[in-house]
C-alpha positions as CSV (number, residue, x, y, z in Angstrom):
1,X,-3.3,1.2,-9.1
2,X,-3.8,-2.5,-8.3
3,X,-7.2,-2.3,-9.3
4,X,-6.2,-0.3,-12.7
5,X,-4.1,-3.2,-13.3
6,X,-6.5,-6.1,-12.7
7,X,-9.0,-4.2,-14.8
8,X,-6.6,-3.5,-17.8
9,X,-7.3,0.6,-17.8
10,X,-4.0,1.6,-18.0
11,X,-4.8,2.7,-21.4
12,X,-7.8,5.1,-20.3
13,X,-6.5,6.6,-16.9
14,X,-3.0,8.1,-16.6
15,X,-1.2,8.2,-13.5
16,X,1.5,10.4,-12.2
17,X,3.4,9.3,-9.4
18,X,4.4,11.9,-6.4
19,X,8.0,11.8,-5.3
20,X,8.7,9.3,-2.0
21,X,10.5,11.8,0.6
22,X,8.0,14.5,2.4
23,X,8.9,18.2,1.6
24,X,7.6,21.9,2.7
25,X,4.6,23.0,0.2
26,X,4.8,27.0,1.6
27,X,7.6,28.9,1.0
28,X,5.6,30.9,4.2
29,X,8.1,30.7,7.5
30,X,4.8,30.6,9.4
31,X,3.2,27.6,7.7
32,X,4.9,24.2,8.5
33,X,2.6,21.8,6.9
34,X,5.4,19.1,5.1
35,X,3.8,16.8,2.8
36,X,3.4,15.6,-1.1
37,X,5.3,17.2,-3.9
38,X,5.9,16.3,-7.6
39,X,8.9,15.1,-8.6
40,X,11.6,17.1,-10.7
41,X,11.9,16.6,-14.5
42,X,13.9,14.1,-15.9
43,X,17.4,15.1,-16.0
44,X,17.2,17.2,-13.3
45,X,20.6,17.6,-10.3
46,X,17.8,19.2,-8.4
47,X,18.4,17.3,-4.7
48,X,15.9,16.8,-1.7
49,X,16.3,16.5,2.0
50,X,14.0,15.4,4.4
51,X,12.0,18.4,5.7
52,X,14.3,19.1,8.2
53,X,16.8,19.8,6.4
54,X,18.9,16.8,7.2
55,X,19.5,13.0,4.9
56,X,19.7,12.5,2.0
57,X,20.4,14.4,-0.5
58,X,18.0,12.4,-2.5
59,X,17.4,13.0,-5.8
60,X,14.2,15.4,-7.0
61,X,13.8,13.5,-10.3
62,X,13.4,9.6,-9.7
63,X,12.6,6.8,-12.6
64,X,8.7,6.5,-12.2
65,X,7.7,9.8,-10.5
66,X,6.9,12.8,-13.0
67,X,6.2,16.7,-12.8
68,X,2.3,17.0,-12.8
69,X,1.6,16.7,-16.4
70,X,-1.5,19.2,-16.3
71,X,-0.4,22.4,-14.7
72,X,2.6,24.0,-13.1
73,X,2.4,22.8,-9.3
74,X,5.5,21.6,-6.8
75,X,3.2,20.1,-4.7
76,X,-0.5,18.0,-4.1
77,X,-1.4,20.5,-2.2
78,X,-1.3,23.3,-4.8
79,X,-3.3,20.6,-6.5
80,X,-6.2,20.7,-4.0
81,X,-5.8,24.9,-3.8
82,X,-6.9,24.4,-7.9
83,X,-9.9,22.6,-7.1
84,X,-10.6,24.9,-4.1
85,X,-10.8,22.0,-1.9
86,X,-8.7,23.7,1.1
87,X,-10.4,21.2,3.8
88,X,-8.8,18.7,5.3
89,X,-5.2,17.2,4.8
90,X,-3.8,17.1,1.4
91,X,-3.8,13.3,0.9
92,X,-3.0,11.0,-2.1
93,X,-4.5,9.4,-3.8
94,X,-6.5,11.7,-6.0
95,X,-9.0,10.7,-8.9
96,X,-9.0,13.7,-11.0
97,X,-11.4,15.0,-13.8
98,X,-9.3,16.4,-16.8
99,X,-12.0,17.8,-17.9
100,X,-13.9,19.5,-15.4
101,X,-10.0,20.3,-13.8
102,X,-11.5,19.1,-10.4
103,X,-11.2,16.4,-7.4
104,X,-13.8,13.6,-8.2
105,X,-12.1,11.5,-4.9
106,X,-9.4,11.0,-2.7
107,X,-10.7,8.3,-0.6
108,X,-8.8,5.1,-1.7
109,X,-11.8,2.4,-1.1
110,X,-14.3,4.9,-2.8
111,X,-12.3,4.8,-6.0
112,X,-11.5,1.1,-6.4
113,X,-15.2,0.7,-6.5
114,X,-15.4,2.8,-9.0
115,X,-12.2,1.7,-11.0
116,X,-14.2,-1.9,-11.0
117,X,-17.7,-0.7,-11.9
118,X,-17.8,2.3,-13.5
119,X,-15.1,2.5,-16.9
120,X,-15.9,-1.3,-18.1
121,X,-16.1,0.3,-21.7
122,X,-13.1,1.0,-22.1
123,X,-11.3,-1.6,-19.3
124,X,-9.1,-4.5,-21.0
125,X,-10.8,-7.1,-18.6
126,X,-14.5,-6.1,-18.2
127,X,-15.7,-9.0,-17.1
128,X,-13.5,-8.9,-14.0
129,X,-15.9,-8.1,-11.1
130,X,-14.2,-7.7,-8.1
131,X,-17.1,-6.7,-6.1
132,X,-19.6,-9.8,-7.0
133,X,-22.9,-9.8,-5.3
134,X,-22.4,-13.2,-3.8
135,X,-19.5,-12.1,-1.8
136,X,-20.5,-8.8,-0.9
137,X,-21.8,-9.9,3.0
138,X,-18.6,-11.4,3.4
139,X,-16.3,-8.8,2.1
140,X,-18.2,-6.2,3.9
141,X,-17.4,-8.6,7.4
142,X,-13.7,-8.8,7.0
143,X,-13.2,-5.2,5.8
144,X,-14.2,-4.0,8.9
145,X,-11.8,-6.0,10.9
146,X,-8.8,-5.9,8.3
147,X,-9.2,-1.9,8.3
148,X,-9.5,-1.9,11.8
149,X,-6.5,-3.4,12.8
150,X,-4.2,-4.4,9.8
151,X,-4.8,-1.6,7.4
152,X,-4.9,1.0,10.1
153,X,-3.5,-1.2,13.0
154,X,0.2,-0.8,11.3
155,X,-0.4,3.1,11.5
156,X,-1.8,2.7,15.1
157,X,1.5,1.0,16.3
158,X,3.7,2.8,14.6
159,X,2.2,6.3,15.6
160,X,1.4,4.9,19.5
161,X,2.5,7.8,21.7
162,X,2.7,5.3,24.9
163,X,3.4,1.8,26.0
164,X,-0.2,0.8,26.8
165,X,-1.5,2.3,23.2
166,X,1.0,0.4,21.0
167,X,0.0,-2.8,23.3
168,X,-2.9,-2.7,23.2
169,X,-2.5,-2.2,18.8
170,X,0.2,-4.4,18.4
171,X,-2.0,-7.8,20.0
172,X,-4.8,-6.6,18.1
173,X,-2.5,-6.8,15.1
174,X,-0.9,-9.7,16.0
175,X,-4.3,-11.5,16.5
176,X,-5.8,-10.4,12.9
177,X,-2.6,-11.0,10.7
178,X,-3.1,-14.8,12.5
179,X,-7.0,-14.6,11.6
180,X,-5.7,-13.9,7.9
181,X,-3.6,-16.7,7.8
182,X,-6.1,-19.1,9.1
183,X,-8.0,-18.0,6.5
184,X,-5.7,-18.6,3.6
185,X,-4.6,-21.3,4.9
186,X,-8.7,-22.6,3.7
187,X,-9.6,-21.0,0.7
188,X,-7.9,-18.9,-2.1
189,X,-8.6,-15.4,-1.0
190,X,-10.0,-13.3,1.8
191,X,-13.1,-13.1,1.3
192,X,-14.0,-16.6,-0.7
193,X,-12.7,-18.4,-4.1
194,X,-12.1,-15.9,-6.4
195,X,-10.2,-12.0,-5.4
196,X,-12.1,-8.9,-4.9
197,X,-11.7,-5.6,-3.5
198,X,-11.3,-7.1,-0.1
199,X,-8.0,-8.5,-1.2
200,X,-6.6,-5.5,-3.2
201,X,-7.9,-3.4,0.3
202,X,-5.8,-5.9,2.2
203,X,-2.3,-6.5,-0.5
204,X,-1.0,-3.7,-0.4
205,X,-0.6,-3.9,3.7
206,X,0.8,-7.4,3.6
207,X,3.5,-6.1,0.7
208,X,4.9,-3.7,2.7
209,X,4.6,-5.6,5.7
210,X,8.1,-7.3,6.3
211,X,10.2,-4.4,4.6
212,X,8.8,-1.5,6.6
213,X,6.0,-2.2,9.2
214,X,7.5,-4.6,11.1
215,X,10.9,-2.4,11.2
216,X,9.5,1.0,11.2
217,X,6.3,0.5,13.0
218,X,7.4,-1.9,15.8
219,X,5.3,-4.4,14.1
220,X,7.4,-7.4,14.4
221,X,5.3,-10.1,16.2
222,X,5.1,-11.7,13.2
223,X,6.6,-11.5,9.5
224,X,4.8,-12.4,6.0
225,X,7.9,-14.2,5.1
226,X,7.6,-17.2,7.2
227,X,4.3,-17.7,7.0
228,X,3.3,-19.8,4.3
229,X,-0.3,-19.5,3.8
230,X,0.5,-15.7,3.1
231,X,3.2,-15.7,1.3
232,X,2.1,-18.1,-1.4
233,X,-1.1,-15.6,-1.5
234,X,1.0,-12.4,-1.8
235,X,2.9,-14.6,-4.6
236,X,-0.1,-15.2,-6.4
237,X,-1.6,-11.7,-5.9
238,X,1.6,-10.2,-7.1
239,X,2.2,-12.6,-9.8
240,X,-1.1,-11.1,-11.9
241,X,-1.1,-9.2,-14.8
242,X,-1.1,-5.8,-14.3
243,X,0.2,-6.0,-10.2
244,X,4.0,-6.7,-10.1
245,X,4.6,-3.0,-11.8
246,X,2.1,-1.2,-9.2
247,X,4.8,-2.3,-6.7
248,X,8.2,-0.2,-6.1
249,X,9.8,-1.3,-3.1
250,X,12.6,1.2,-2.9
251,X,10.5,4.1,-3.3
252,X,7.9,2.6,-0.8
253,X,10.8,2.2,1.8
254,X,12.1,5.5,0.7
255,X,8.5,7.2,1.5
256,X,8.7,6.1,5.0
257,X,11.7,5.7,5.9
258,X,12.8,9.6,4.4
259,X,9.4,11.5,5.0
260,X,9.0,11.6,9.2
261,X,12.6,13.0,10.4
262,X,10.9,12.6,14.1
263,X,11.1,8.7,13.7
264,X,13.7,8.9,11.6
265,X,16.4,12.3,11.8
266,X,18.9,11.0,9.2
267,X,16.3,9.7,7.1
268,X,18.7,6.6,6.4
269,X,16.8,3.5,4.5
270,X,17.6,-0.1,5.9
271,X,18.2,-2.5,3.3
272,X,16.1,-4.8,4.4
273,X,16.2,-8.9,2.9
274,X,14.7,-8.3,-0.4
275,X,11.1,-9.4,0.5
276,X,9.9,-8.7,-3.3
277,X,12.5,-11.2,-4.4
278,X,10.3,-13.7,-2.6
279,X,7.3,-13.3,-4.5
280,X,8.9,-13.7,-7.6
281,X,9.3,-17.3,-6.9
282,X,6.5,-19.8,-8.3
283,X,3.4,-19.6,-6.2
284,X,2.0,-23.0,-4.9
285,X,-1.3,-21.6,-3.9
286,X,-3.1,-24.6,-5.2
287,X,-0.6,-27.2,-3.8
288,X,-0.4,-25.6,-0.1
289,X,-4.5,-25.7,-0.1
290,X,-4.9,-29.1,-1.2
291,X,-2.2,-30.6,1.0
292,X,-4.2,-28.6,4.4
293,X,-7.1,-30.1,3.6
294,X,-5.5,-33.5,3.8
295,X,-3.9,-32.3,7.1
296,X,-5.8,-31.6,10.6
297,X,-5.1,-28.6,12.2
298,X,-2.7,-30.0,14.9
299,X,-0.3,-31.0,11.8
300,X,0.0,-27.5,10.3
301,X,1.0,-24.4,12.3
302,X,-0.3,-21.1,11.3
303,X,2.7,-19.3,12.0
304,X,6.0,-20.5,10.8
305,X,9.0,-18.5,13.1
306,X,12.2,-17.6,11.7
307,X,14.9,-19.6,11.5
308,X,17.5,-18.5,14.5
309,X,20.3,-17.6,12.9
């Protein structure tokens, strides 16, 4: 969606957003599988729990999540059971052909590549490349790392089923989202002066970072908030055309927080210190990059800690 944005294809490529909280998608007693659904139509008293039966209730119909607009289906999975794509896990997102009624992707960095290269003629910005052949070896380097152990480390902590596995996930963590603020703390984005796919694969991570990682996922080593370089990145990111509406906190929180009634039984959503209203404040991108290169690295710290209190 942040790549939508950037390229100004809102216009061209409609987007339906699934309802936050985890549900059953079989009415079979036999099948458990919990996952996806559509939400209800507007208007609707129609309530949700989690999918134990327990929180909540929360409503079905929610500002910014519609019914699927093409055929009668509760849930993604009946989505994937039209294309006959019955592989797998039943994952989101989903590129989908409205004319051929069928799956062209569902795998996130495969789409964003195509989002940038591939609609141009009809895309508000087409001269936005975020994939520019000067910076592909070095977008290609930090993907890796970034996937490895931001992107997916936050999953690998949170899901750790012992003490030595969420160790060994959370230093690894803690040592990348230090190697990404070294970074910005010397040049604009990830990967070099201008922002490419390497940043909108790495964004969306950081944005949810303070408000649900570091709480739900045991992930607090560190916190976007106090760190400078970062936030004023996140700022600028966010502050785009096209990016600040791609971003709903509450039903972000509400997705985790409501869908995994083993974590969580009551499915009850912290409130959290309103990291979004953070990033609304001016950025000082260019500021906080000129004054580091006037420091030396003893004079600037690359992690700023919380205040006490």
């Amino acid at each position: 969606m942040i790549t939508r944005g950037l390229k100004g294809l809102q216009d061209t490529i409609s987007v339906t957003c699934v309802h936050p909280t985890w549900q059953k998608t079989s009415d079979d007693e036999d099948d458990s599988h919990c996952g996806w659904v559509f939400a209800a139509e507007e208007g609707s008293d129609k309530t949700f729990t989690n999918s134990a039966g327990l929180g909540g209730p929360f409503p079905a119909a929610l500002p910014g999540c519609e019914p699927n607009p093409l055929f009668d289906c509760f849930s993604v999975r009946d989505i994937y059971d039209k294309a006959r794509d019955t592989e797998g896990k039943y994952t989101v997102p989903i590129l989908w052909d409205t004319k051929k009624n069928t799956i062209v992707s569902n795998e996130s960095s495969e789409i964003i590549q195509m989002l940038n290269r591939c609609f141009n003629g009809f895309a508000k910005n087409p001269n936005l490349n975020l994939e520019p052949d000067e910076l592909k070896d070095e977008m290609a380097a930090v993907d890796k790392w970034i996937y490895d152990t931001l992107n997916n480390g936050v999953y690998r902590c949170g899901f750790a089923a012992s003490q030595e596995a969420y160790d060994t996930a959370i230093a690894e963590l803690t040592d990348s989202f230090d190697r990404v603020d070294k970074i910005l703390q010397n040049q604009r984005f990830i990967a070099g002066g201008q922002i490419t796919l390497s940043d909108i694969r790495l964004i969306p991570t950081l944005l949810r970072f303070d408000e649900v990682y570091a709480v739900y996922f045991k992930c607090n080593t560190r916190s976007v908030r106090y760190t400078t370089a970062m936030l004023e990145y996140c700022r600028e990111i966010y502050q785009m055309a096209g990016v600040k509406e791609t971003t709903n906190m509450h039903q972000i929180k509400m997705h985790y927080y409501t869908s995994h009634p083993h974590f969580n039984k009551f499915s009850v959503i912290p409130q959290g210190a309103n990291f979004l209203s953070h990033l609304e404040q001016p950025h000082q991108r260019s500021k906080t990059l000129a004054s580091k290169k006037q420091k030396t690295s003893t004079t600037s710290p690359q992690y700023l800690s919380a205040p006490a209190s």
